[in-house]
The first five atom37 places (N, CA, C, CB, O) and aatype in JSON, in Angstrom:
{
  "aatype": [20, 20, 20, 20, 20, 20, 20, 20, 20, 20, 20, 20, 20, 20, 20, 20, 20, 20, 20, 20, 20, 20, 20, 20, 20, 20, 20, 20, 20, 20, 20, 20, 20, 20, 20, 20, 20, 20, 20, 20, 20, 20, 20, 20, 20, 20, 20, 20, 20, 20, 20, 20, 20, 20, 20, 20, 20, 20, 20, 20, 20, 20, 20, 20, 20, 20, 20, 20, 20, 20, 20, 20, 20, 20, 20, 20, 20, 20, 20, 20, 20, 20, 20, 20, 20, 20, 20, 20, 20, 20],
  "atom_mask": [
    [1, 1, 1, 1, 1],
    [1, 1, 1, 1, 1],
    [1, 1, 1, 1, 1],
    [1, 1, 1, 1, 1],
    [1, 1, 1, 1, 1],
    [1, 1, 1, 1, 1],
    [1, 1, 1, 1, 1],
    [1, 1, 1, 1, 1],
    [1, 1, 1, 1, 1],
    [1, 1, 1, 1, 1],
    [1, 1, 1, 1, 1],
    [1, 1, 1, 1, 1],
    [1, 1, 1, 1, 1],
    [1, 1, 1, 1, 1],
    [1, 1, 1, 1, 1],
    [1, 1, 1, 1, 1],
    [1, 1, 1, 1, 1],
    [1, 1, 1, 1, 1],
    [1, 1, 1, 1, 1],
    [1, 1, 1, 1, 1],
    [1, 1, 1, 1, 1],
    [1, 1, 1, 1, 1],
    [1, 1, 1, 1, 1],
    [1, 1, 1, 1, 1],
    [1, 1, 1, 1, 1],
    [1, 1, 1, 1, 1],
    [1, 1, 1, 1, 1],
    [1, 1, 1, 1, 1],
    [1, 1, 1, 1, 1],
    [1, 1, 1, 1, 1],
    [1, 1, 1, 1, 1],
    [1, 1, 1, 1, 1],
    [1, 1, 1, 1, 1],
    [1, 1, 1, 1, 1],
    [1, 1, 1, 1, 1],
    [1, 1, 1, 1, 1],
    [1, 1, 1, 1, 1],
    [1, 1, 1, 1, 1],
    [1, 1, 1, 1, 1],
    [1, 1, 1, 1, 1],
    [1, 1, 1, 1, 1],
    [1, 1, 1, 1, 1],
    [1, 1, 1, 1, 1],
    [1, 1, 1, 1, 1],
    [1, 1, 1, 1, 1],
    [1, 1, 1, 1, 1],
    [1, 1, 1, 1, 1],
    [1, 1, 1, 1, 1],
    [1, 1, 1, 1, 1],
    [1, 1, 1, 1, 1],
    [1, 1, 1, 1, 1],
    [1, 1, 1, 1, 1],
    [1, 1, 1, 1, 1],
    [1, 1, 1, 1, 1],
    [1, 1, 1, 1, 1],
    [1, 1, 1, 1, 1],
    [1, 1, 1, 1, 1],
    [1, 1, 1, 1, 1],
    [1, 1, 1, 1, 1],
    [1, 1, 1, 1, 1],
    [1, 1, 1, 1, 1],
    [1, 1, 1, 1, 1],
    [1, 1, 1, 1, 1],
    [1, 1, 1, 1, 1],
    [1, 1, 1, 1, 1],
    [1, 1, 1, 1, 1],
    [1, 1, 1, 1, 1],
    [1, 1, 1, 1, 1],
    [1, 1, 1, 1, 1],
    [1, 1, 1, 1, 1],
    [1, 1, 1, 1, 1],
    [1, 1, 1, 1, 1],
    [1, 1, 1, 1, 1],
    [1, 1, 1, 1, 1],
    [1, 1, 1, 1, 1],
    [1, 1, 1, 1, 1],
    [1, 1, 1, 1, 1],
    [1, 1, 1, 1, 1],
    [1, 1, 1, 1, 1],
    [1, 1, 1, 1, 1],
    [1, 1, 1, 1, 1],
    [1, 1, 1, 1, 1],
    [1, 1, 1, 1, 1],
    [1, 1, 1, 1, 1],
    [1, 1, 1, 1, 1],
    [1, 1, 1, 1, 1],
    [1, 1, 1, 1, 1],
    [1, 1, 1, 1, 1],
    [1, 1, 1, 1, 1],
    [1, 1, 1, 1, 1]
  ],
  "atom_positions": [
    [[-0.81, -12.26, 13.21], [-1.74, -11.67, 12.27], [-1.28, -10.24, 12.01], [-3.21, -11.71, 12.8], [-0.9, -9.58, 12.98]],
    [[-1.28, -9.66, 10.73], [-1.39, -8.79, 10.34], [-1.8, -7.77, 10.14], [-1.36, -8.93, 10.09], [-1.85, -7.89, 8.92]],
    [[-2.16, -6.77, 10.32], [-3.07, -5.84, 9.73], [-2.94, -4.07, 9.43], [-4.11, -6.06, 10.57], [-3.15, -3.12, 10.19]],
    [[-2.45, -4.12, 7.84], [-2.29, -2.95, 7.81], [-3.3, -2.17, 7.18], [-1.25, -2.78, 7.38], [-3.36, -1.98, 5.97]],
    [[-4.02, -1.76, 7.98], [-5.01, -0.83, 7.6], [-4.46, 0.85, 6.9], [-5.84, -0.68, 9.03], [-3.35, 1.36, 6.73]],
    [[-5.57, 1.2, 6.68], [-5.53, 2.98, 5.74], [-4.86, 3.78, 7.07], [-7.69, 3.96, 5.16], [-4.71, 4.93, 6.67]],
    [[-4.56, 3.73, 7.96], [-3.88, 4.75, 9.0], [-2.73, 3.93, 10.07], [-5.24, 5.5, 10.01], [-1.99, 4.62, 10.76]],
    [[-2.67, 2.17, 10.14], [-2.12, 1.74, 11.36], [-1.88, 0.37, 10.69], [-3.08, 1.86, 12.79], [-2.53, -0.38, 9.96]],
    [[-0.41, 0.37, 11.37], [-0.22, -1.3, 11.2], [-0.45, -1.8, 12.59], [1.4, -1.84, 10.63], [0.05, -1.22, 13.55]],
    [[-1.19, -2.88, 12.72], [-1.0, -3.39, 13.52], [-0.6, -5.08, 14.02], [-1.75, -2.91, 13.78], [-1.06, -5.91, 13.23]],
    [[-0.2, -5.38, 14.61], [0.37, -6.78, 14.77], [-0.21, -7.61, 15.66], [1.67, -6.78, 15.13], [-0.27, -7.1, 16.77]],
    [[-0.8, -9.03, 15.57], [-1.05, -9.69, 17.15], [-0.82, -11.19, 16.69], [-2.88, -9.4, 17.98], [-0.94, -11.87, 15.67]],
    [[-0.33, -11.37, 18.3], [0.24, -12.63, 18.25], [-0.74, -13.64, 19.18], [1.8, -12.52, 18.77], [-1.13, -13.52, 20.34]],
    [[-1.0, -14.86, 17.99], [-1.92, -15.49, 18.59], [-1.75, -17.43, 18.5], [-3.26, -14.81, 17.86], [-1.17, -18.07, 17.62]],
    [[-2.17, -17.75, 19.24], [-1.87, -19.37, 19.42], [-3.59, -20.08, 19.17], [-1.09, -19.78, 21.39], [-4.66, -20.01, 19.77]],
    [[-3.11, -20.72, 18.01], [-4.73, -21.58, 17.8], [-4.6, -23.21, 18.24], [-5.3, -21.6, 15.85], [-3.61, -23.78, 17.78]],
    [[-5.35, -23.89, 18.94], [-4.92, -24.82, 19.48], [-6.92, -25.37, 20.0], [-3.49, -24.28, 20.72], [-7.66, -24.75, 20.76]],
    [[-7.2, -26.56, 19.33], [-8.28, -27.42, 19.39], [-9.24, -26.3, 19.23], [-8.42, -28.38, 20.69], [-10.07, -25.9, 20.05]],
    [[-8.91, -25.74, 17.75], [-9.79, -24.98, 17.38], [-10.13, -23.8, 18.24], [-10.74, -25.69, 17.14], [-11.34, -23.59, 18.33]],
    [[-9.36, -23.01, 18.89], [-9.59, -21.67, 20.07], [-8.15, -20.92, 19.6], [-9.62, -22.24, 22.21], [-6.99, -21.2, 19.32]],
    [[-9.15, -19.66, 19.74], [-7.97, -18.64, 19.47], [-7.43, -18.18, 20.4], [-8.22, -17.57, 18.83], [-8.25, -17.73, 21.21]],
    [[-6.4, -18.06, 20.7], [-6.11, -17.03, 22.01], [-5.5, -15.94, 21.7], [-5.26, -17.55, 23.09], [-4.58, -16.26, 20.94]],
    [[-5.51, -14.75, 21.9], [-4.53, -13.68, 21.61], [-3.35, -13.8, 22.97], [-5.44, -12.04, 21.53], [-3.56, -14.18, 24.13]],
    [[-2.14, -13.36, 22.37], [-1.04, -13.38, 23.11], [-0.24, -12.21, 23.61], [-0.34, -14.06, 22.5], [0.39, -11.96, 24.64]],
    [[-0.6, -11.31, 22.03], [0.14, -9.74, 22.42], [-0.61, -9.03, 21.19], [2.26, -9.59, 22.31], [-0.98, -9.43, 20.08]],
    [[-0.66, -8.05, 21.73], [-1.3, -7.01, 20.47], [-0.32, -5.69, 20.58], [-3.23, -6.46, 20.79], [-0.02, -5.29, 21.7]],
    [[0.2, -4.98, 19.35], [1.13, -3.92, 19.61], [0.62, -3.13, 17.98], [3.07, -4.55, 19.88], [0.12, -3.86, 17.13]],
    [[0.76, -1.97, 17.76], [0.29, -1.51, 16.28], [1.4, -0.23, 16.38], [-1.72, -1.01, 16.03], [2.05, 0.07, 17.38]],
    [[1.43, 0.48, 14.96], [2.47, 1.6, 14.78], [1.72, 2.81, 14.01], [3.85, 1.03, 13.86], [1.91, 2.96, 12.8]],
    [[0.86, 3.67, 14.73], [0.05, 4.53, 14.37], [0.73, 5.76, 13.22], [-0.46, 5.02, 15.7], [0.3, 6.88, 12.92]],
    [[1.84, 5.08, 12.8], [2.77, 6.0, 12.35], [2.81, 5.39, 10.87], [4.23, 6.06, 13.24], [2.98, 6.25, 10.01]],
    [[2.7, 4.1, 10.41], [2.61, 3.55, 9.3], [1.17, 2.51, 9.21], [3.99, 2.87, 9.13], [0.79, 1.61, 9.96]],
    [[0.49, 3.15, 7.77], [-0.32, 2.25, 7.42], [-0.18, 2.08, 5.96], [-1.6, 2.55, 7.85], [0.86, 2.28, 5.34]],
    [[-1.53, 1.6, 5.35], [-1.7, 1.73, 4.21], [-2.01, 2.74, 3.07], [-2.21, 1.16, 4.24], [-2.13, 2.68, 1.85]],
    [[-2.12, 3.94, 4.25], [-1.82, 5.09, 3.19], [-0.43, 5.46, 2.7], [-2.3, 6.32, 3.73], [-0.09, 5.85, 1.58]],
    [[0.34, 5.23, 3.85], [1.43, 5.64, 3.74], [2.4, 4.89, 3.25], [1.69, 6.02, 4.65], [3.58, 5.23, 3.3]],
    [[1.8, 3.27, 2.45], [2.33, 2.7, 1.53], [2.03, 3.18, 0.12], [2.07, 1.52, 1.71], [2.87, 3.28, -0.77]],
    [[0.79, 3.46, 0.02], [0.29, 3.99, -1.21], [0.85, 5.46, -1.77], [-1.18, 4.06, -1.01], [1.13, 5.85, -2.9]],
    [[0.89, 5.97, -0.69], [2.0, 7.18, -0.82], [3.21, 7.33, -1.22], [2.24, 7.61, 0.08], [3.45, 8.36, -1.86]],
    [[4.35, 6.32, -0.96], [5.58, 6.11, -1.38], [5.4, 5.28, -2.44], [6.45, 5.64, -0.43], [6.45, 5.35, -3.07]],
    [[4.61, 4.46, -3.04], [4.73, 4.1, -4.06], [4.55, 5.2, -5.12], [4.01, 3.11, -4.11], [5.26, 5.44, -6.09]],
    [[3.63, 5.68, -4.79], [2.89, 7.19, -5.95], [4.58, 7.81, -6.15], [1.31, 8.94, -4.76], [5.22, 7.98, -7.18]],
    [[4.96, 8.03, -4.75], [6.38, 8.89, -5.02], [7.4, 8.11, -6.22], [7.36, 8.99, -3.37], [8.02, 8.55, -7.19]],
    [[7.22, 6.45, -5.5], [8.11, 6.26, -6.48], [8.18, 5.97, -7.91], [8.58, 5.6, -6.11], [8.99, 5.77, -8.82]],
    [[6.97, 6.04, -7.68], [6.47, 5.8, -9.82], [6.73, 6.88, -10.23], [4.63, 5.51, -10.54], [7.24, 7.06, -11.34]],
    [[6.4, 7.94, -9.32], [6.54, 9.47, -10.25], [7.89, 9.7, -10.24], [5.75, 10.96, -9.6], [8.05, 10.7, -10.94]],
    [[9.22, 9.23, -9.7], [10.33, 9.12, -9.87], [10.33, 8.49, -11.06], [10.95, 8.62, -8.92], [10.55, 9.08, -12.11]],
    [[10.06, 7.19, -10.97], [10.46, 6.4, -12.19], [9.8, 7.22, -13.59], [9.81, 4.72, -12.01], [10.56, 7.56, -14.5]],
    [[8.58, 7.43, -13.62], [7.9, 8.03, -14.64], [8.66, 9.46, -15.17], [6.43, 8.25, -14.1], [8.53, 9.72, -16.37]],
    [[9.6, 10.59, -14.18], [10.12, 11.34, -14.39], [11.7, 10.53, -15.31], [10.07, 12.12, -13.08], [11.78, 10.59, -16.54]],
    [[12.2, 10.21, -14.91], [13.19, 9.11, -14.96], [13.59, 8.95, -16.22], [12.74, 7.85, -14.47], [14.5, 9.47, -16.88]],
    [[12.1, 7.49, -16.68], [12.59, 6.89, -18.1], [11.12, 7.75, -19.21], [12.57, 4.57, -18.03], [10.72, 7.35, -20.3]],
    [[10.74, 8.67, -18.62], [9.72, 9.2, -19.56], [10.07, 10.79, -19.74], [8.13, 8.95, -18.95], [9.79, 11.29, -20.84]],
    [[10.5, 11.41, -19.0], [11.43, 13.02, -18.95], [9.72, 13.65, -18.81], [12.76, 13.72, -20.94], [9.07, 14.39, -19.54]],
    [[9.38, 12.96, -17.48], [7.72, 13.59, -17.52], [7.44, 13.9, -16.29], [6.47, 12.58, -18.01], [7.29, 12.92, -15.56]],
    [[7.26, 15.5, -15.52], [7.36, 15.21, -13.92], [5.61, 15.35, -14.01], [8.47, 16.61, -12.68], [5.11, 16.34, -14.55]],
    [[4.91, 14.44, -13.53], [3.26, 14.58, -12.97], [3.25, 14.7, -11.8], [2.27, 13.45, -13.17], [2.33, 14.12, -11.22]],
    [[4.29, 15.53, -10.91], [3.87, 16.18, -9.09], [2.96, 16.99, -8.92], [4.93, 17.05, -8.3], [2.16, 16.98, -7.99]],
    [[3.01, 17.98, -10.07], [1.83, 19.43, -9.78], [0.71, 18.71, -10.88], [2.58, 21.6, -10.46], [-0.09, 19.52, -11.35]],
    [[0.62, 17.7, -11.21], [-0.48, 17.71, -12.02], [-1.38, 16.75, -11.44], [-0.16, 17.45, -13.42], [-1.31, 15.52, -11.43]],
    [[-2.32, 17.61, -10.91], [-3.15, 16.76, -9.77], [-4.14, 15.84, -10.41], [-4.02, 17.73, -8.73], [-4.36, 14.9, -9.64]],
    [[-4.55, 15.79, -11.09], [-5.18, 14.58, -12.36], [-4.44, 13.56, -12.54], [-5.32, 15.05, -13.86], [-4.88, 12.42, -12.39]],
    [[-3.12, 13.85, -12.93], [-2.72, 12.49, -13.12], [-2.0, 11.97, -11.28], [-1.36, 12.51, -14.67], [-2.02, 10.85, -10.75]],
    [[-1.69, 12.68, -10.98], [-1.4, 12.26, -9.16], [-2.34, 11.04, -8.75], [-1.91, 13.75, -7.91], [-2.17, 9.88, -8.38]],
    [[-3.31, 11.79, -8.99], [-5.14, 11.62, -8.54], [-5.15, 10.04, -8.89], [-6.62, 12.75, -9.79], [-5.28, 9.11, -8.1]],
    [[-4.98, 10.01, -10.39], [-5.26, 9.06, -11.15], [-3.77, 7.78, -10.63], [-5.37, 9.78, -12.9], [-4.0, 6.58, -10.45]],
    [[-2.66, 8.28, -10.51], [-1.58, 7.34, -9.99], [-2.1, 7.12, -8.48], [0.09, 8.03, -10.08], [-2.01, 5.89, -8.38]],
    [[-2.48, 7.48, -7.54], [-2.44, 7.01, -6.22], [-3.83, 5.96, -6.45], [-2.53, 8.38, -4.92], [-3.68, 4.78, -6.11]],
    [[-5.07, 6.34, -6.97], [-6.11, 5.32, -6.88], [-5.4, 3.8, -7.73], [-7.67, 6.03, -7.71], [-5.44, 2.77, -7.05]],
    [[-4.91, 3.73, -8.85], [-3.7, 2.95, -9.27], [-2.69, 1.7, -8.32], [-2.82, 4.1, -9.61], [-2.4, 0.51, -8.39]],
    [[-2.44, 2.87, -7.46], [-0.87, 2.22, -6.77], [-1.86, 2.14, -5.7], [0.93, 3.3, -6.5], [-1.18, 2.02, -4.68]],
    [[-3.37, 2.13, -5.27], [-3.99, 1.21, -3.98], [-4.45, -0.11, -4.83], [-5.54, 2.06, -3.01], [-4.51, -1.28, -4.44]],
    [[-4.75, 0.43, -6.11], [-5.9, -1.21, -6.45], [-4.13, -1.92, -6.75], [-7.65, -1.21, -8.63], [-4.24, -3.14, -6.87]],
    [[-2.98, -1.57, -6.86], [-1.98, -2.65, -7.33], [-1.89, -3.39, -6.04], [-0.43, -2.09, -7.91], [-1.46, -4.54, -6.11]],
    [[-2.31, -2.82, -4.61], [-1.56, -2.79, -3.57], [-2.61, -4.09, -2.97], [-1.36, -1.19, -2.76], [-2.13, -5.13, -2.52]],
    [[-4.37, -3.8, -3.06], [-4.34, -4.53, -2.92], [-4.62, -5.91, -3.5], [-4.52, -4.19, -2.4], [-5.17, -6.82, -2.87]],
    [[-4.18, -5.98, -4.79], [-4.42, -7.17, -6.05], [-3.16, -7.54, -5.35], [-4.49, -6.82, -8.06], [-3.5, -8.73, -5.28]],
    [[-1.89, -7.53, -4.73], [-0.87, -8.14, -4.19], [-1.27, -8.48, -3.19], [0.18, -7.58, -4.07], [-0.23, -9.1, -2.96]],
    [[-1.84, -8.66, -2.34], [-2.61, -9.36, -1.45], [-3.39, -10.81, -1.46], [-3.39, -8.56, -1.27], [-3.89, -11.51, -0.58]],
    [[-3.25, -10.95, -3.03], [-3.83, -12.07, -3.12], [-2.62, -12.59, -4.47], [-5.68, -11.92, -3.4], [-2.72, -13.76, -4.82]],
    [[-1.69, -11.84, -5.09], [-1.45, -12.17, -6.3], [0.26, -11.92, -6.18], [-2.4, -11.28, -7.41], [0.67, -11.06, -5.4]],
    [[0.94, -12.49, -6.78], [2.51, -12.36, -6.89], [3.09, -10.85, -7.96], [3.07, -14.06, -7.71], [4.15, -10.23, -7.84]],
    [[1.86, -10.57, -9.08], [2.36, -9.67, -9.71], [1.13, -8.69, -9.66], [2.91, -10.13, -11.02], [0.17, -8.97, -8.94]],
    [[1.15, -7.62, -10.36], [0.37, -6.51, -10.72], [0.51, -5.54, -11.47], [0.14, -6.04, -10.0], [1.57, -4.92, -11.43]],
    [[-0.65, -5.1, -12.45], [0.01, -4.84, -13.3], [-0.58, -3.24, -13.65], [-0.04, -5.98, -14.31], [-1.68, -3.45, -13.12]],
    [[-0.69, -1.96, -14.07], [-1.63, -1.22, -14.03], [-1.28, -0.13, -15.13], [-1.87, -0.8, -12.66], [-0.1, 0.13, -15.39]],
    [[-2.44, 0.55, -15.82], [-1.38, 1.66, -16.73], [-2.28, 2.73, -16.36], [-1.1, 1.47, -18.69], [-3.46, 2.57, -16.05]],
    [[-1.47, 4.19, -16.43], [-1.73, 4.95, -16.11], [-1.24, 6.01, -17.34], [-1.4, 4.91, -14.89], [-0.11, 6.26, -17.75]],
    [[-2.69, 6.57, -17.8], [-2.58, 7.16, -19.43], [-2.9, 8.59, -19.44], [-3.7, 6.41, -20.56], [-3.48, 9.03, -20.43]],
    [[-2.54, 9.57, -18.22], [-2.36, 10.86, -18.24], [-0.64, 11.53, -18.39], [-3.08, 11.23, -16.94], [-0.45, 12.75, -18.41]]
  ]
}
């Protein structure tokens, strides 16, 4: 099982067997979560957006603002979905 939460990934390993769960190992990485996916994506759109648009939005905290709430709802519509799609009009 999975679980990357807003501050921690964490991992556990579990065996289901006549309907009982057992946990086997639990280990997590307080160093990566789901912020810190949402974070490198923001970085990398604003790369790309600098890129193929000749537009840097780093100091412009409105549209930042507006790309990181963005790059969580893409993040988690992939959780359930193969694509995602989002526009961002600052």
């Amino acid at each position: 099982v999975f679980d990357l939460g807003g501050g921690t990934f964490d991992v556990s390993i579990m065996t289901v067997a006549n309907g009982k769960f057992k946990v086997n190992a639990v280990a997590g990485d307080t160093y990566l979560g789901g912020d810190d996916i949402d974070e490198r994506l923001v970085m990398h759109l604003m790369d790309e957006i600098k890129l193929n648009y000749d537009k840097d939005i780093s100091s412009d905290n409105k549209s930042r603002s507006q790309l990181r709430i963005e790059c969580e709802k893409a993040k988690r519509h992939l959780s359930f979905n193969k694509i995602a799609r989002f526009v961002c009009d600052h």
